[in-house]
C-alpha positions, 0 to 999 in steps of 0.5 A: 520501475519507471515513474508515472501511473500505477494501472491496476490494483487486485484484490482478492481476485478483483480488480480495481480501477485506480484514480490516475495520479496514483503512485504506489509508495513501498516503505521498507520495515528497517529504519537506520539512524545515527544518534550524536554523542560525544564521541562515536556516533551511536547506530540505533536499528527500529523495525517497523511495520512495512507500508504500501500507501498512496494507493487511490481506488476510485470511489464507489459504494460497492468498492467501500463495502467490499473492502470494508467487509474484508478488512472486518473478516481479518483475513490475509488478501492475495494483492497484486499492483501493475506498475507504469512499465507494466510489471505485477508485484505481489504480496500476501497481507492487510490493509486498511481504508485510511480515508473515502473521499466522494468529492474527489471521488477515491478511496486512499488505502494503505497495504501491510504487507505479510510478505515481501512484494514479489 
């Protein structure tokens, strides 16, 4: 995957328009740290719960109303994502409206994957 732009977003079947400085940020569900100690260093292994953030839609009302709608049906959403390159990644999973913002014009949500994107 090359830097720049993501282009597009769907959901459910409906594509998304993207605000133009979106970059879609994976962050995986494994978590590795050392922990000090006063001999060998101990590895301490935290799951947690995989997030797709920086995705910004642009903002209208009927956007906010259908994603709003979805995320109160508590259904799993098909989602897919072209990066700059062109190439679609997929999951199955939820996601939530972390922020709308009419002066800048976007809607920033945040995807849980179910499953790994594809």
């Amino acid at each position: 995957m090359s830097a720049g732009s993501s282009r597009r977003l769907n959901i459910r079947g409906t594509d998304f328009d993207l605000i133009s400085d979106t970059s879609i940020d994976k962050k995986g569900n494994i978590n590795h740290e050392r922990i000090a100690t006063s001999g060998k260093s101990m590895r301490k292994i935290t799951f947690q719960i995989a997030e797709t953030g920086g995705i910004k839609i642009v903002y209208t009302k009927a956007n906010v109303d259908l994603l709003e709608n979805w995320i109160s049906d508590g259904q799993e959403s098909e989602i897919y994502f072209d990066d700059p390159d062109g190439e679609t990644y997929y999951c199955t999973g939820t996601f939530r409206v972390d922020s709308t913002s009419t002066m800048d014009g976007e809607i920033a949500i945040t995807i849980m994957p179910e499953t790994n994107w594809k």
